[in-house]
KOLLUM-395310 format. One line per field, with one value per residue: residue number from 1; residue in one letter; y, x, z of N, C-alpha, C, O in turn. Coordinates in steps of 0.001 Angstrom, whole numbers, plus 500000, padded with zeros to 6 digits. Example, Ala and Ser with C-alpha at 12.3 -4.5 7.8 and 13.67 -1.06 7.14 Angstrom:
seq <- 1/2 $
type <- A/S $
nY <- 494310/497750 $
nX <- 513190/512850 $
nZ <- 507800/507080 $
caY <- 495500/498940 $
caX <- 512300/513670 $
caZ <- 507800/507140 $
cY <- 496700/500030 $
cX <- 513200/512900 $
cZ <- 507800/507870 $
oY <- 496681/501138 $
oX <- 514236/513409 $
oZ <- 508465/508039 $
END
This chain:
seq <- 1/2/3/4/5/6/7/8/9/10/11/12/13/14/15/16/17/18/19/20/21/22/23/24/25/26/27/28/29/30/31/32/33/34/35/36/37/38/39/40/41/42/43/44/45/46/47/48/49/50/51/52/53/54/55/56/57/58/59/60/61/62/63/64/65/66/67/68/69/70/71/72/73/74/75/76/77/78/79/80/81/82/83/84/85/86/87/88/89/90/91/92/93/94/95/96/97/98/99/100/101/102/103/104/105/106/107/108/109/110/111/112/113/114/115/116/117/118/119/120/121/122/123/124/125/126/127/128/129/130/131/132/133/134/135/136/137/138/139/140/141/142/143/144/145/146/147/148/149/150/151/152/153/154/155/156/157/158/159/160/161/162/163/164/165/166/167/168/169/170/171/172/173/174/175/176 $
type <- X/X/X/X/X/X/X/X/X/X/X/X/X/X/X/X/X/X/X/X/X/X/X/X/X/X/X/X/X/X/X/X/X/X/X/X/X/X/X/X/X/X/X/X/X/X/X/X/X/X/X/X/X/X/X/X/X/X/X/X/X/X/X/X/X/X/X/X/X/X/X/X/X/X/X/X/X/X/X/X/X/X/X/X/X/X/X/X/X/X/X/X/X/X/X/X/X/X/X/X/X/X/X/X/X/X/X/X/X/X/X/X/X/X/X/X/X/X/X/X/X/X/X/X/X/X/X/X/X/X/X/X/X/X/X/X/X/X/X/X/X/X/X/X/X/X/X/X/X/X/X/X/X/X/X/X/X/X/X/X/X/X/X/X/X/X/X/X/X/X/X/X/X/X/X/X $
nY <- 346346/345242/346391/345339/345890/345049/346369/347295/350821/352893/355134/354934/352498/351384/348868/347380/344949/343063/341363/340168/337458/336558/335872/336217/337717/341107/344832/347961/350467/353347/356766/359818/358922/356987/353756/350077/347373/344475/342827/339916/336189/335144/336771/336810/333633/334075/335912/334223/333782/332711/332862/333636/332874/333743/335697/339324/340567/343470/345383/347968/347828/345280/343446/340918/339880/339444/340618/343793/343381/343478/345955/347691/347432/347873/350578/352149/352881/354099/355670/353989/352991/350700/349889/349034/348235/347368/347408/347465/348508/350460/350844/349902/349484/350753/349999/351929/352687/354281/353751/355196/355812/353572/353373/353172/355503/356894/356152/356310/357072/356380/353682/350636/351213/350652/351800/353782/354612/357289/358247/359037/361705/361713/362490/362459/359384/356988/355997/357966/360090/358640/358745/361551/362263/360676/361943/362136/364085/365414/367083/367578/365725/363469/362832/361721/358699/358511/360052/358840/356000/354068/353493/352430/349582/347277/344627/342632/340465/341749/343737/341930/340341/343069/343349/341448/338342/336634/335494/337026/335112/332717/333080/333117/334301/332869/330459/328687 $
nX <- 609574/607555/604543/603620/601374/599239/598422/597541/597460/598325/598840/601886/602621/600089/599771/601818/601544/600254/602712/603448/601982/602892/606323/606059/604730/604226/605280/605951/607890/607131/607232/606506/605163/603972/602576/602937/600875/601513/599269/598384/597768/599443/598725/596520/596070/597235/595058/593124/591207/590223/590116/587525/586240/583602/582764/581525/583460/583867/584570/584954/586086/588459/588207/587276/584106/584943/587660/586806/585545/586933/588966/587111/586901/589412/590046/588021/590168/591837/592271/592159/593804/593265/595444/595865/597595/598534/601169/602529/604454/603918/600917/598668/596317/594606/593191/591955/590900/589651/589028/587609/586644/585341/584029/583141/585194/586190/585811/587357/586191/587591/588669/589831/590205/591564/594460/596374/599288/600195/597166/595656/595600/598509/598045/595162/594330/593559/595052/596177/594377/593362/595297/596094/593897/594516/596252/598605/601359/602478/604853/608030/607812/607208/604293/602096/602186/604711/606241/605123/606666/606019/607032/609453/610245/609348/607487/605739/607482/609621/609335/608819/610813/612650/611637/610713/612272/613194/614158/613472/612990/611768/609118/605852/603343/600207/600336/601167 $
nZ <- 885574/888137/890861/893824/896291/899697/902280/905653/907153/909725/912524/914142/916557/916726/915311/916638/918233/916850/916156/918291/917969/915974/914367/912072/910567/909263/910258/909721/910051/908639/907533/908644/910995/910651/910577/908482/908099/906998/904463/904239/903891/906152/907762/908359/909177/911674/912978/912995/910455/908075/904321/902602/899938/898842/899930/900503/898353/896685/893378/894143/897046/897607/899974/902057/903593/906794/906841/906435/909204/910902/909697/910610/913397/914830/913843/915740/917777/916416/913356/910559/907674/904673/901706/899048/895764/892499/890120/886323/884196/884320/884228/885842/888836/891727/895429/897672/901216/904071/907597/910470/914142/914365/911650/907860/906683/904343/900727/898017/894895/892324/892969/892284/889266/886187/885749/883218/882233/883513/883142/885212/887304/889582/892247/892430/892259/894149/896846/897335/897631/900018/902193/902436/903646/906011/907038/906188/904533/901240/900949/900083/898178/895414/895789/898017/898832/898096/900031/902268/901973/900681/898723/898783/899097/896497/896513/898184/899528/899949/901462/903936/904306/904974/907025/909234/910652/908870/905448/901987/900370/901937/902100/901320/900440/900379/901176/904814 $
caY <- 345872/345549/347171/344977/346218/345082/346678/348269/351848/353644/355660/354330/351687/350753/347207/346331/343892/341721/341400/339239/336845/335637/336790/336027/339182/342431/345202/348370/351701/354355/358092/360652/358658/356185/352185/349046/346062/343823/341736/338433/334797/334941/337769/336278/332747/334949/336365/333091/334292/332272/333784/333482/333567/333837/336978/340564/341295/344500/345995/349334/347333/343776/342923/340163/340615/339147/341880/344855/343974/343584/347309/348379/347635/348762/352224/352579/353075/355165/355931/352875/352910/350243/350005/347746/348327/346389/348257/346706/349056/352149/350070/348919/349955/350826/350347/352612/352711/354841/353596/356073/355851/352312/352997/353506/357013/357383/355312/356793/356569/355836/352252/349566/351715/350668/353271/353614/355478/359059/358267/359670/362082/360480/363367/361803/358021/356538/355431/359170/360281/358330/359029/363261/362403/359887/362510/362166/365198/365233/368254/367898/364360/363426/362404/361041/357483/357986/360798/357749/355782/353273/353211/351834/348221/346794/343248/342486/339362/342600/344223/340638/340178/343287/343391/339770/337312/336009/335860/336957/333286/332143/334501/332719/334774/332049/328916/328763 $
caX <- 609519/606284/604832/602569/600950/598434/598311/596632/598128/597659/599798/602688/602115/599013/600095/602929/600717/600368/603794/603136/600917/603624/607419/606145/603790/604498/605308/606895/607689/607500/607638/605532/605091/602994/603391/602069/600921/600992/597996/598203/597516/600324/598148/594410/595867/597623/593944/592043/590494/589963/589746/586000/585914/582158/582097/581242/584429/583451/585554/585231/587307/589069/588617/586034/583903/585751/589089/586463/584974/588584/589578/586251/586795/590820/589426/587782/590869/592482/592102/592986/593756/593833/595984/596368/597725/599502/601206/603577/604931/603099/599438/597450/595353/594477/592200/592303/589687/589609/587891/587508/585399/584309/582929/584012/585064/586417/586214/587389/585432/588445/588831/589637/589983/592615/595344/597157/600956/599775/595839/595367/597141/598849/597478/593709/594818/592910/595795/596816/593431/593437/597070/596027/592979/594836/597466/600220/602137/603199/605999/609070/607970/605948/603034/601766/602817/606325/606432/605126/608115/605331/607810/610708/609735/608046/606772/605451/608477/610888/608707/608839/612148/613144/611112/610649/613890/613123/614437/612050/612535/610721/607834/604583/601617/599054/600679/602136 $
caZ <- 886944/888541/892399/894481/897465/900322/903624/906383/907632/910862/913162/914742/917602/916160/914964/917380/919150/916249/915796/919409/917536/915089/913896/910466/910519/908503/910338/909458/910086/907426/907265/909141/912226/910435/910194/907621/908729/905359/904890/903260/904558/907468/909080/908298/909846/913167/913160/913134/909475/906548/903315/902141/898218/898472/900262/900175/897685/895343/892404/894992/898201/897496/901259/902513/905198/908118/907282/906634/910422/911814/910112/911289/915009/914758/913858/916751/918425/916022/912288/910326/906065/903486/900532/897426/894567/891702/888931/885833/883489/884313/884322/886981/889726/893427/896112/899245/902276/905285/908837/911642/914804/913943/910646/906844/906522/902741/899828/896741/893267/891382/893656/891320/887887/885259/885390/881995/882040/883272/882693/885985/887844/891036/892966/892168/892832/895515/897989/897886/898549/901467/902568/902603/904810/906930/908068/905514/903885/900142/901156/898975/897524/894364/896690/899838/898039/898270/901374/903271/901691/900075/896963/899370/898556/895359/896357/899846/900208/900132/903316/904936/904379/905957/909080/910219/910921/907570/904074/900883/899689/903054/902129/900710/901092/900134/902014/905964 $
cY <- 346239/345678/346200/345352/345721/345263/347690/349426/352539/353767/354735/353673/350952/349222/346519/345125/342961/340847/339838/337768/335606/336594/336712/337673/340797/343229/346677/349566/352831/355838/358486/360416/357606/354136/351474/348054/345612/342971/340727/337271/334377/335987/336818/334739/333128/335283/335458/333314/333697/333261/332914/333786/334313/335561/338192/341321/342259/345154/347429/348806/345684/343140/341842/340729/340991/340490/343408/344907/344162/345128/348185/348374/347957/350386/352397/352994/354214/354852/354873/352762/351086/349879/348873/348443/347238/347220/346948/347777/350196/351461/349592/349469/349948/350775/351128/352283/353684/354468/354456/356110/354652/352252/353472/354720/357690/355974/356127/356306/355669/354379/351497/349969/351462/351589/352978/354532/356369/359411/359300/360253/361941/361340/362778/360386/357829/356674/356944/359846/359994/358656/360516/363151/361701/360961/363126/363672/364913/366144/367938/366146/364445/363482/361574/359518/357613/359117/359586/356547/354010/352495/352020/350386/348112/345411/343167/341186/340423/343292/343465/340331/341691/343860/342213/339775/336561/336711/336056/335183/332652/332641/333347/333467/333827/330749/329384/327372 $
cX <- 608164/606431/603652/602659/599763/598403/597501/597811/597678/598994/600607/602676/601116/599325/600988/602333/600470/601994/604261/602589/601625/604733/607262/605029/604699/604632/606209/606923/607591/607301/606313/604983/603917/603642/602807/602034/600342/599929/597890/597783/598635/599208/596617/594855/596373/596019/592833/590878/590853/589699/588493/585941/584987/581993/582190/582819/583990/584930/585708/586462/587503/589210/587312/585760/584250/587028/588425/585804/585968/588866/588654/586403/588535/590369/588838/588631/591567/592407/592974/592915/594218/594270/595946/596798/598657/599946/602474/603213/604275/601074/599202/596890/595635/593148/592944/590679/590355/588481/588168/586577/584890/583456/583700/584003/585582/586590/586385/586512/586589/588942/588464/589708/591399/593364/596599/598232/600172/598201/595211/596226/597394/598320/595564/593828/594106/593683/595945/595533/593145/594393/596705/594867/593307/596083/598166/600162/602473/604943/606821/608507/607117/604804/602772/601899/604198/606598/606050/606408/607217/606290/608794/610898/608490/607642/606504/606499/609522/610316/609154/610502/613163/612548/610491/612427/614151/613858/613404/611906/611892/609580/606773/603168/600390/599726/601546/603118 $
cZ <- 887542/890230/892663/895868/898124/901274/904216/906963/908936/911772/913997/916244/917566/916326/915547/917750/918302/915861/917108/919016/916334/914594/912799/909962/910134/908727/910422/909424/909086/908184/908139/910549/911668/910816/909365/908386/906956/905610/903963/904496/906158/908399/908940/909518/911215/913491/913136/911787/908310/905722/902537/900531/898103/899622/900018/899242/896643/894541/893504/896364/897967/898863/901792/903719/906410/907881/907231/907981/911144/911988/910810/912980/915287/914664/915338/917858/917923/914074/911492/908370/905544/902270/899640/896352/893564/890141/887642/884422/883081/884266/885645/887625/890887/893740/897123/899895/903720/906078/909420/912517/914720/912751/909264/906801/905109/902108/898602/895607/892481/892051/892097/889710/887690/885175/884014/882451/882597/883229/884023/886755/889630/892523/893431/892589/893960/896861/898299/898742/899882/902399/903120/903498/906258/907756/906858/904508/902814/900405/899952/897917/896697/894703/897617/899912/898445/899742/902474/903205/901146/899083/897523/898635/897210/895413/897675/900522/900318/901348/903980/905007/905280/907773/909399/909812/909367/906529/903040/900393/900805/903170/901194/901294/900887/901145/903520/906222 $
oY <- 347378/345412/346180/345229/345795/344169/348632/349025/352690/352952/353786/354497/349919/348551/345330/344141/341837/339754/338893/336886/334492/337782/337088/338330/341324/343823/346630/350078/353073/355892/357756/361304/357480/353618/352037/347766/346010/342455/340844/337498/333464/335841/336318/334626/332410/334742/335870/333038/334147/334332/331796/334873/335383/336226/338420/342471/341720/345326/347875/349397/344942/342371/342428/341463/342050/341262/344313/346014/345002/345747/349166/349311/348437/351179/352974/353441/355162/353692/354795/352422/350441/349453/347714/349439/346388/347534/345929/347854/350735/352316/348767/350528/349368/351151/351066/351835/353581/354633/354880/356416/354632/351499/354086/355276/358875/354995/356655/355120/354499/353923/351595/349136/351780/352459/352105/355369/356284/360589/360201/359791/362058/360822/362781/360249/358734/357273/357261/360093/360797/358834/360719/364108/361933/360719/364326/364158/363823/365676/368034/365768/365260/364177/360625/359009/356753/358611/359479/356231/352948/351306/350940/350213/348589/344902/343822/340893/339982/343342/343875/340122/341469/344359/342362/340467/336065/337902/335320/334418/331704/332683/332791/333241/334294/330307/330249/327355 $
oX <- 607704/607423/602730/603669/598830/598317/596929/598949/596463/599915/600043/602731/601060/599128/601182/602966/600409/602069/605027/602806/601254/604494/608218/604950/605612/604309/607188/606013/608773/607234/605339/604467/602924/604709/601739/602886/599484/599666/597249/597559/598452/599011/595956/594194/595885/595712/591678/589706/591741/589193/588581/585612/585070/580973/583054/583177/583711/586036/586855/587527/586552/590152/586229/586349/584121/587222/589071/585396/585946/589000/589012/586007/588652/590475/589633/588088/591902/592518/594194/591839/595188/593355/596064/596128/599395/599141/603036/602149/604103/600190/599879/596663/596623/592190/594144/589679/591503/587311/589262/585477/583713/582493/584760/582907/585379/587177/585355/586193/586450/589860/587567/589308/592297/592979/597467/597804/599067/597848/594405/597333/596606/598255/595017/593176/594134/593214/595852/595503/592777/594010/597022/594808/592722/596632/598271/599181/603036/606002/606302/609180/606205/604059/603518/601733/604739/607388/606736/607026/607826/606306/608947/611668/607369/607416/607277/606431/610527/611079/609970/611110/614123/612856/609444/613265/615198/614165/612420/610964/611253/608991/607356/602351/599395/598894/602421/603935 $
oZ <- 887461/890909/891847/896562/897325/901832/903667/907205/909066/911841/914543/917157/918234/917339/915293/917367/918798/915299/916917/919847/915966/914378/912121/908924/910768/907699/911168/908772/908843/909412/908319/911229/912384/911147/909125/909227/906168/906696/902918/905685/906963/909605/909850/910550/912088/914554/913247/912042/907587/906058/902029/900056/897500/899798/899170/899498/895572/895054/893539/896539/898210/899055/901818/904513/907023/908821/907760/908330/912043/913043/911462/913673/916414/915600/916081/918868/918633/913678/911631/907878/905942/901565/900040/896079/894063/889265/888043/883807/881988/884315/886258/887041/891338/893065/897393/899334/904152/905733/909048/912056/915078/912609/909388/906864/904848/902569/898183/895514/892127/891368/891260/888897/888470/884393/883991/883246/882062/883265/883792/887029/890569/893637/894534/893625/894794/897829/899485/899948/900739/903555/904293/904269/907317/908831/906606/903944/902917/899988/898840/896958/896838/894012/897860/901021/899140/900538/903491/904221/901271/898766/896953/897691/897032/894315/898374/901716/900877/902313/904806/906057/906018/908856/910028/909233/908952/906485/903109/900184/900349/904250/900263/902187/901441/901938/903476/907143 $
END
């Protein structure tokens, strides 16, 4: 069974306001007093934002320009993370990013590296990295991955499905 992830993170209240913008929008509370706002093609067209093939995408952050000036001016309000990852059968990878203040404030090295079964330990992982500077607590949980309650859901039509009015089968992240 495979985990896909893409969202932005930041303390709770943060993202209500898009939630205004369209009931098809991703928003959701998790653990610690945090929330996600998912980011696919329902939020870029709420946000008046095409997705630009041709731009600034690096193997270090998978985000084009237009969504790294968005999290850049969200930070300025309050400390804003984002996540990706995609795993299938103990393989795959993450990005993380931290803004703060209006400007990038962490990018991990390990952004975008192949993770084999165990290759790295989940402590080192990007998203967590970001997760332990963004606030979040590991306490009794494996890591700041599942203490946020990241794990809860493994596809972003199982987020959408339970925080919009919607069903996952009404979920297309590439088409509205």
């Amino acid at each position: 069974m495979g985990y896909e992830l893409s969202a932005f993170i930041a303390r709770q209240g943060t993202f209500l306001p898009f939630r205004e913008l369209s009931d098809r929008i991703t928003v959701a509370p998790l653990e610690q007093g945090f929330e996600l706002l998912l980011h696919d093609m329902i939020l870029r067209e709420a946000l008046n934002i095409s997705y630009d093939e041709s731009a600034d995408e690096s193997k270090d952050l998978p985000l084009d320009r237009a969504m790294i000036e968005k999290a850049t001016e969200w930070s300025q309000k309050t400390p804003i993370s984002y996540v990706e990852a995609e795993f299938l059968g103990g393989n795959g990878y993450q990005h993380a990013a931290l803004w703060r203040s209006g400007a990038l404030a962490l990018l991990p090295s390990a952004n975008g590296e192949w993770f084999q079964h165990h290759h790295v330990s989940k402590h080192e992982r990007p998203i967590n990295s970001v997760l332990r500077v963004l606030g979040v607590l590991a306490g009794n949980s494996e890591d700041e991955f599942a203490a946020l309650g990241l794990n809860r859901y493994r596809d972003p039509s199982d987020w959408f499905e339970a925080f919009t009015p919607y069903s996952s089968g009404d979920y297309d992240p590439y088409l509205l």
